[in-house]
ZAKEPA-361285 format. One record per atom (N, C-alpha, C, O): x, y, z. Coordinates in steps of 0.02 Angstrom, whole numbers, plus 50000, padded with zeros to 5 digits. Layout:
BEGIN
XYZ;...
This chain:
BEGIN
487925012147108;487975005247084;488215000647140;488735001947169;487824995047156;487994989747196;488504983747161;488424981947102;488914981547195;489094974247154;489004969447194;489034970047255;488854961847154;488474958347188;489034951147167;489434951547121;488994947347193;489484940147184;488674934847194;488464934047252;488464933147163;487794927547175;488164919647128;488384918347072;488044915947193;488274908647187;487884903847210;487284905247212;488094897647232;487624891547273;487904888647290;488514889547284;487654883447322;487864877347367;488624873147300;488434870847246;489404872947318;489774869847286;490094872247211;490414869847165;489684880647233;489964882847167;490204890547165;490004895247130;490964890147238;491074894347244;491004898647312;491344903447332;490434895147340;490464902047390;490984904547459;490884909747491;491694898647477;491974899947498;492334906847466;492304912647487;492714903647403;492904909847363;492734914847350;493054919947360;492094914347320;491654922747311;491694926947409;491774933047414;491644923747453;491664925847511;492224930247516;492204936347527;492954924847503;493594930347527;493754933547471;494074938647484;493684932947421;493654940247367;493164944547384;493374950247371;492694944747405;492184951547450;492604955047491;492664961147499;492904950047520;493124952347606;493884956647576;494074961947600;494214953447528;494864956747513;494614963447466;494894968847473;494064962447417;494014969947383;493694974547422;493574979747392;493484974247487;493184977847536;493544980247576;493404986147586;494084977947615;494584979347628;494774983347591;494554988947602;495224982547534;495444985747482;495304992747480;495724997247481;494434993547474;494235000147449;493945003647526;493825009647533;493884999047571;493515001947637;493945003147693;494485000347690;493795007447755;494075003647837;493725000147846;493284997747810;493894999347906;493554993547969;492884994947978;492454990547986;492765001147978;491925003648010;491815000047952;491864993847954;491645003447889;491375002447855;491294995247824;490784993047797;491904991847832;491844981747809;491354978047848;490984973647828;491434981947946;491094977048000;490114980347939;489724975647933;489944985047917;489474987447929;489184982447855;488624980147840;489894982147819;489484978047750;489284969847784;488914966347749;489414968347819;489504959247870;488744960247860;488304957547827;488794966047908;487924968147918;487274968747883;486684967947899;487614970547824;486914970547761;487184965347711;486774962747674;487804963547706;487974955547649;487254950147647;487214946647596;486914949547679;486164947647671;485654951347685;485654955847727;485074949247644;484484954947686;484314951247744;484504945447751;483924954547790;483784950847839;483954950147910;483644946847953;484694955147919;485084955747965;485404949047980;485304946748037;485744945847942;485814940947970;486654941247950;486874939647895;487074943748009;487614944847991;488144938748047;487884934848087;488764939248037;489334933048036;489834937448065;489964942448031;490074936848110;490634940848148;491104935348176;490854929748186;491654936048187;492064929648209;491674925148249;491654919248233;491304927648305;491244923348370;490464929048373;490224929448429;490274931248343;489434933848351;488964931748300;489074934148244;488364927048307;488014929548239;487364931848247;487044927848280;487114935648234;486674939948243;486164937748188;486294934648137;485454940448215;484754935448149;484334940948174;484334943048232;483944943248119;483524948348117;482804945748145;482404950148159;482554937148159;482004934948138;482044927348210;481614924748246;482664926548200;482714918548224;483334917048241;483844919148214;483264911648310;483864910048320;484004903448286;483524900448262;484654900748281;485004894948237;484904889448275;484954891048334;484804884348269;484694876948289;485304875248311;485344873248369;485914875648270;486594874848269;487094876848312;487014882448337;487494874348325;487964875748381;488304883848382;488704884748336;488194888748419;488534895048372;489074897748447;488874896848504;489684900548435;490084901048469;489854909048485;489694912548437;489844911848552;489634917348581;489124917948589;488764914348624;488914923548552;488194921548572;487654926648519;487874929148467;486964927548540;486314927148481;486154933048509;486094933448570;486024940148452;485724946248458;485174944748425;485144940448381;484574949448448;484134949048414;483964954948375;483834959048419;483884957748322;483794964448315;483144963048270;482984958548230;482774969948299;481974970248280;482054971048210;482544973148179;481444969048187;481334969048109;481504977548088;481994978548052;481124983048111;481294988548090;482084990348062;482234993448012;482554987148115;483194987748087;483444987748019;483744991847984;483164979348007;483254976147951;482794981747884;482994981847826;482254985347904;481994987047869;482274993647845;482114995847790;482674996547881;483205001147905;483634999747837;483595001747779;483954996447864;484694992847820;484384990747763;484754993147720;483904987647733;483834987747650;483454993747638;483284993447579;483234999547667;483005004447630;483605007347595;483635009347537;484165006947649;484885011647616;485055008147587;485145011647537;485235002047568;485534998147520;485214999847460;485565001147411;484425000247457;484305002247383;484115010247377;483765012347331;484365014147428;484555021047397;484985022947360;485555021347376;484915026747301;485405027047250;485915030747279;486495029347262;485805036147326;486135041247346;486615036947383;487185038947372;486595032547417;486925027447467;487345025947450;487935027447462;486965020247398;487465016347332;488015017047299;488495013247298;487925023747261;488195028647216;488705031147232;489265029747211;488535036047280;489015040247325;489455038147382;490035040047388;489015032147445;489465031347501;489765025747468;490365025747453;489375020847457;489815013047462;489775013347368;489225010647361;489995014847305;490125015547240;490525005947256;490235001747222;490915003947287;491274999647268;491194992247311;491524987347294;490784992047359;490624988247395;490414982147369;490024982947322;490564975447386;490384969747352;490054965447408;490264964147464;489354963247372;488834960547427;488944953347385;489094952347327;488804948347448;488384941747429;487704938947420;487254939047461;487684936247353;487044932747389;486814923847359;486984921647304;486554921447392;486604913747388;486234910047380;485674912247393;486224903247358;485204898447319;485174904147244;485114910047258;485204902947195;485194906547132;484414905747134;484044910447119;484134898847155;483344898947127;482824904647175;482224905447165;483314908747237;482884915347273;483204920547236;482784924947229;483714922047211;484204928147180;484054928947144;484364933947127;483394926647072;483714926147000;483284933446984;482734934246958;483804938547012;483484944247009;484144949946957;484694947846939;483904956246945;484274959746930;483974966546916;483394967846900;484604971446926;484404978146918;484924980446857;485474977846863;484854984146809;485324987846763;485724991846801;486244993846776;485574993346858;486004998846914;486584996846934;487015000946951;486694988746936;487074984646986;487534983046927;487504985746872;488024977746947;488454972846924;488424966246950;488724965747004;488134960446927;488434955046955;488834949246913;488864948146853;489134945946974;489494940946940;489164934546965;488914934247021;489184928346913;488934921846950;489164918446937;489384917646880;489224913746998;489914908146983;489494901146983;489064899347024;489774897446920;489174892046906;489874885346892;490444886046871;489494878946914;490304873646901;489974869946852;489434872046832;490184865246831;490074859246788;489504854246836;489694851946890;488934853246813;488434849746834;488664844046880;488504843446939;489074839846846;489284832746852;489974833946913;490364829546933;489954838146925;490534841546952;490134841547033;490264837547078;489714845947037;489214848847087;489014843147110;489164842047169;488674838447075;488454829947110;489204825747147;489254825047208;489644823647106;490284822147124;490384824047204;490294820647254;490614831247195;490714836547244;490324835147315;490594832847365;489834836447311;489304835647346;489164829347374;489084830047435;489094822547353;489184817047384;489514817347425;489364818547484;490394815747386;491104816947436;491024819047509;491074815447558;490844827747504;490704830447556;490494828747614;490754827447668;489654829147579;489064827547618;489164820547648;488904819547703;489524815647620;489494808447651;490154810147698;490144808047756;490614813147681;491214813747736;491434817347789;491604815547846;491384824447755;491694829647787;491214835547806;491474840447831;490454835547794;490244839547804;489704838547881;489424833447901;489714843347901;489634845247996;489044849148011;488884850248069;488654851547955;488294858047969;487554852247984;487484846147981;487224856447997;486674852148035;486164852048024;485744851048069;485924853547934;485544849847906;485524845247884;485004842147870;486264842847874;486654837247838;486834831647895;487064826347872;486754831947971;487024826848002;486364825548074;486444823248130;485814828048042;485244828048094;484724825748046;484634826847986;484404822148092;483804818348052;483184824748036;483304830548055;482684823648008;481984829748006;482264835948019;482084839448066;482924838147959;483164845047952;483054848447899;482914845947844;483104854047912;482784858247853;483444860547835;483864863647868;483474857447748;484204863447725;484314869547723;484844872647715;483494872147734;483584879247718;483404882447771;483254888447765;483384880147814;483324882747880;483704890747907;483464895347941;484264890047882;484664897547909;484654899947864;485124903747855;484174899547812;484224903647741;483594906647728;483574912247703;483114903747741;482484906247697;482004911047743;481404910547735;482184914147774;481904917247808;482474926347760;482234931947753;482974924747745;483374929947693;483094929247645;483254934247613;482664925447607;482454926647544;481794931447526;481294931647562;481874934747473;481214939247459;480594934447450;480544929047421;480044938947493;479434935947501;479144931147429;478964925247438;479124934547355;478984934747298;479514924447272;479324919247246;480004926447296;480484921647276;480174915447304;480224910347269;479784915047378;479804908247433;479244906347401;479114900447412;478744909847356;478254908547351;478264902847278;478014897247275;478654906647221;479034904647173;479314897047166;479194892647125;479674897447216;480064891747216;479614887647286;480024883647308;479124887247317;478844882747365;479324875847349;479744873747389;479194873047290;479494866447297;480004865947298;480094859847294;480614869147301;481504867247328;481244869247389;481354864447426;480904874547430;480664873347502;480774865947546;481164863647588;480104863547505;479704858047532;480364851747517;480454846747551;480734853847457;481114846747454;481864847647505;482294843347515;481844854247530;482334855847588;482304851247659;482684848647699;481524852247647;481454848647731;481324840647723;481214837247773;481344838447673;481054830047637;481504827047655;481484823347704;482094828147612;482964823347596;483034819947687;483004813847694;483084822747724;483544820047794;482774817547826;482814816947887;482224816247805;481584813747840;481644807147861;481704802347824;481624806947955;481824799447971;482624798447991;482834796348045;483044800547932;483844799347928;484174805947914;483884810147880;484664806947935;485124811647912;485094810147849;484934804947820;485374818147823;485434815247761;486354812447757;486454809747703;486944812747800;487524809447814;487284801047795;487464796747755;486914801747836;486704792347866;486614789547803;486914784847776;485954794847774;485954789847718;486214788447670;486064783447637;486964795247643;487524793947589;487964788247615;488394785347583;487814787247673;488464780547701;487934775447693;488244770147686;487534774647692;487214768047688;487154766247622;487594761947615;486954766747584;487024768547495;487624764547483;488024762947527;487654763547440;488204761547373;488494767747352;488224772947371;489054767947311;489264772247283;488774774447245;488574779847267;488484772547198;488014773647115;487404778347162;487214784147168;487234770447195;486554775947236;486824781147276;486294783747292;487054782947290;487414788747327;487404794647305;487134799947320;487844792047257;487944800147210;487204800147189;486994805647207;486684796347158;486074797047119;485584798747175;485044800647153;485624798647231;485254802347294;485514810147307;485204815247320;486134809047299;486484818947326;486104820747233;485844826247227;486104817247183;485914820347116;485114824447101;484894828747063;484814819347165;484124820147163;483894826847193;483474830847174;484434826847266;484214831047319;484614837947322;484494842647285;485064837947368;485464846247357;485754847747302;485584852847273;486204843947277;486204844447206;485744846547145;485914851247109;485274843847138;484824846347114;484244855647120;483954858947077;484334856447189;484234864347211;484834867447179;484644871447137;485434867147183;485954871747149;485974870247074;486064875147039;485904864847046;486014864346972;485314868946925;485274873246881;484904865246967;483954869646929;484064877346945;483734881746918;484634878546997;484804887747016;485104889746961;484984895246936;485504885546936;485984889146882;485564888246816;485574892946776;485174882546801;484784882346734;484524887546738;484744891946701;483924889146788;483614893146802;483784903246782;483434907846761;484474902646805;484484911046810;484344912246737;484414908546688;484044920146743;483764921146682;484244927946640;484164930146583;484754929946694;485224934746651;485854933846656;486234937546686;486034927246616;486794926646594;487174932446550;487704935546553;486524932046500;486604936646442;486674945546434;486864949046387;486434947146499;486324952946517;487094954746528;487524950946550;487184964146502;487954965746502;488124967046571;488714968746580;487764966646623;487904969446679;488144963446717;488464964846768;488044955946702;488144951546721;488874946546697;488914944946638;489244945146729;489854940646727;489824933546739;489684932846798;489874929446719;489844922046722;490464918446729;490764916546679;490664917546784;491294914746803;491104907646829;490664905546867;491644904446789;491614898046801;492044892946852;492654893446852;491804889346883;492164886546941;492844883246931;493244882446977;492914881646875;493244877246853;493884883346815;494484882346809;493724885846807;494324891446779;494794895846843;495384897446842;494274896846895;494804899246964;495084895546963;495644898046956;495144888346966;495754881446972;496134883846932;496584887646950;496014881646849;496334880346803;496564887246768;497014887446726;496274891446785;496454897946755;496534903846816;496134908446820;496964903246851;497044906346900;496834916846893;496364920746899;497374916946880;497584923446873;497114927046800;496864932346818;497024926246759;496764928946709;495844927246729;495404930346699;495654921946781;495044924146800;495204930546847;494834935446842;495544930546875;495534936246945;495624944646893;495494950546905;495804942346858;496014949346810;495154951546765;495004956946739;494824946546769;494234947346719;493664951146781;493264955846778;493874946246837;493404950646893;493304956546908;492814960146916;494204957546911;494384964646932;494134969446861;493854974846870;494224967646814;494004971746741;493314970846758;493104976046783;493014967846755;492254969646759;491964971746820;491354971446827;492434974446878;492104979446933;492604986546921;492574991346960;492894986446882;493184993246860;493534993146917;493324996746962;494274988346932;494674988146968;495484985346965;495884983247007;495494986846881;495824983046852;496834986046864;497084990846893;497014982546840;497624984646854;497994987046928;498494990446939;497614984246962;497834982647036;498454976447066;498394970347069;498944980147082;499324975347091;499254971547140;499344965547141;499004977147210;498984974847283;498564969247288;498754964047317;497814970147254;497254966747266;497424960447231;497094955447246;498054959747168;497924953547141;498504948447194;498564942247194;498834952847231;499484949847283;499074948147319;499174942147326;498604949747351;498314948747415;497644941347383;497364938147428;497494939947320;497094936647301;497644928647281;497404924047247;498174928447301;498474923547288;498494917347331;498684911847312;498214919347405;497784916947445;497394910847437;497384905647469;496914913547364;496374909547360;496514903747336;496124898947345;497124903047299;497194899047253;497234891247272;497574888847317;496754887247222;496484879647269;497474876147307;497534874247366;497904876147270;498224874347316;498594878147390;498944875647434;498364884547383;498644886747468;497674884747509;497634882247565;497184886147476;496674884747515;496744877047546;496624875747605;496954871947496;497144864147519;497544864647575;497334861947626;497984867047577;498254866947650;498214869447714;498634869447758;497734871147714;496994873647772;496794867847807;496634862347786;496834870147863;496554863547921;495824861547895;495694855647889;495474865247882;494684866347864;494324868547798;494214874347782;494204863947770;494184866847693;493694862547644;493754856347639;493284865747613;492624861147568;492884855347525;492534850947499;493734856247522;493794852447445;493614847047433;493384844347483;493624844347395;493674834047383;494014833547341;494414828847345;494024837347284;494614835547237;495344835747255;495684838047209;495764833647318;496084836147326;496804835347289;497364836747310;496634833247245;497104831547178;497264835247145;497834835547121;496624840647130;496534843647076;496464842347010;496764846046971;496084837146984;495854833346931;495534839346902;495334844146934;495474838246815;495254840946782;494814837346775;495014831446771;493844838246767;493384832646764;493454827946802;493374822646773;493604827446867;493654823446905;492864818946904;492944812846896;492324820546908;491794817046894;491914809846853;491664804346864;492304811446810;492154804246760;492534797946792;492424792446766;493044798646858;492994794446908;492304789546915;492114783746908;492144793946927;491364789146973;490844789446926;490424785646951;490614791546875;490154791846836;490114784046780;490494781746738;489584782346802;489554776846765;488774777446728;488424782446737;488534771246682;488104772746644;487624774646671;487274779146648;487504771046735;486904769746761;486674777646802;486114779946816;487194779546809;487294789146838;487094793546791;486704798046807;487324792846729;487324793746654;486734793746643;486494798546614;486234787246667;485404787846642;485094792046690;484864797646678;485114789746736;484794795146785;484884800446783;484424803946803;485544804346756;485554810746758;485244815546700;485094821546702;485204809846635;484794811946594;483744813646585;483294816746558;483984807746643;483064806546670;482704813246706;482144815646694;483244815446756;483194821546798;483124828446788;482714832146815;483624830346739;483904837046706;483674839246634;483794835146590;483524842046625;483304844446568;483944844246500;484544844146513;483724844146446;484294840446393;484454845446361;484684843546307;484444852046364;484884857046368;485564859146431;486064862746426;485344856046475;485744858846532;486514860046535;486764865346553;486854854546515;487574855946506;487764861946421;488254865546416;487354861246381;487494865646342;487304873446355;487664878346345;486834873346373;486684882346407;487094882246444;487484886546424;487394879246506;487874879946553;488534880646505;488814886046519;488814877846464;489334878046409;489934872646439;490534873046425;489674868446476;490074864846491;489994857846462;489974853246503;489934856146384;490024853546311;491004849846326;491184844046327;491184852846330;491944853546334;492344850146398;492944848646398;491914849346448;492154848646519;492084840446513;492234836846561;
């Protein structure tokens, strides 16, 4: 059995990251954590302090050290054992992989476990503006004719790119001409947020409508908004549903995550840095209100279950 943490853009994936890295630790050494870096995507496309390594391509982006190339065979190497049962089962039983974009993931095996971490719609737009107009550096977001998915889609299964062509095509659209930075600062507030609503926003929210096994027992649905507000009794539901429960060390060492020691990080995704409950209804006005109804399908916040939020 594999376990899997699958999230998206603002909903989680710092967090799902260092809970990997701490239950891996936990159950692994060193060989074996550097070796999960290594297969945490398909594709070879692994993250080392100061190395990053790409099975396919080098990064556009500024990268500190420097660029291995490793031949496709590798890569072909490394997911044959990942989906050997004998592998699975026996060497790595406890190992926790990532994986990211729900609208390439929305996959599943009865073999596995996953968990998916999904936020409040209105939350994700909010979020995402903030960011993207302020604090965010990465360089689809601050370069004109960039592709968002540029360091990503070359990791996605063949079957999936084909599937989803159009969050592709609307990857490389948004920053056409302008950053897409440039153009959340030029905007109004209303139009602002109703442009991040249209564009990245919209790839992560249609990810989460989209997945098709909430319902499935092998699957966990953790909500973004409960790591805040429900600290400890989410971290306890995690650990119960990877059969790791009653761990004292792992829940000491997960105290870390918690949004106010992450806030005091030189470097850090937040915007809420308040910690508002529904912070959205700040900035949400009617006119956000229509458009978002215009956009999204009129189930969306109720399948999501965020009725309440």
């Amino acid at each position: 059995m594999t376990l899997y943490f699958l999230n998206d853009h603002k909903t989680g994936f710092m967090f799902s990251q260092n809970l990997a890295r701490i239950l891996n630790k936990h159950n692994y050494p060193y060989f074996h954590r550097q070796f999960f870096e290594l297969i945490n995507f398909p594709g070879c496309h692994i993250r080392f302090n100061s190395i990053k390594f790409t099975g396919e391509k080098k990064f556009s982006g500024k990268v500190k050290g420097f660029s291995i190339i490793f031949p496709k065979i590798i890569k072909n190497i490394i997911e044959l054992l990942i989906n050997n049962k004998i592998f699975k089962d026996y060497l790595i039983p406890k190992a926790v992989f990532r994986r990211t974009h729900l609208n390439f993931w929305n996959l599943n095996s009865d073999k596995d476990k996953y968990i998916v971490f999904i936020r409040d719609p209105r939350e994700i737009i909010i979020s995402g503006y903030l960011y993207h107009k302020n604090q965010c550096t990465e360089n689809w977001c601050i370069n004109r004719n960039s592709d968002y998915f540029e360091e990503w889609e070359h990791l996605f299964p063949k079957k999936s790119r084909i599937e989803n062509e159009n969050f592709l095509k609307l990857g490389k659209n948004f920053s056409h001409k302008q950053s897409y930075k440039e153009k959340l600062n030029k905007l109004s507030v209303e139009d602002g947020i109703i442009y991040e609503m249209q564009n990245v926003a919209y790839i992560t929210i249609m990810g989460m409508y989209n997945f098709k096994f909430y319902k499935n027992k092998n699957v966990l649905k953790i909500i973004n908004e409960d790591i805040i507000f429900n600290f400890d009794e989410t971290i306890n539901k995690i650990l119960n549903f990877f059969d790791m429960r009653n761990n004292e060390e792992i829940i000491e060492k997960c105290q870390n995550l918690r949004i106010e020691n992450i806030i005091k990080e030189k470097e850090n995704h937040i915007t809420n840095l308040e910690v508002k409950k529904s912070r959205y209804k700040i900035y949400w006005s009617e006119k956000i209100q229509k458009k978002f109804e215009e956009i999204y399908p009129n189930d969306l916040i109720t399948k999501l279950d965020f009725n309440d939020y």
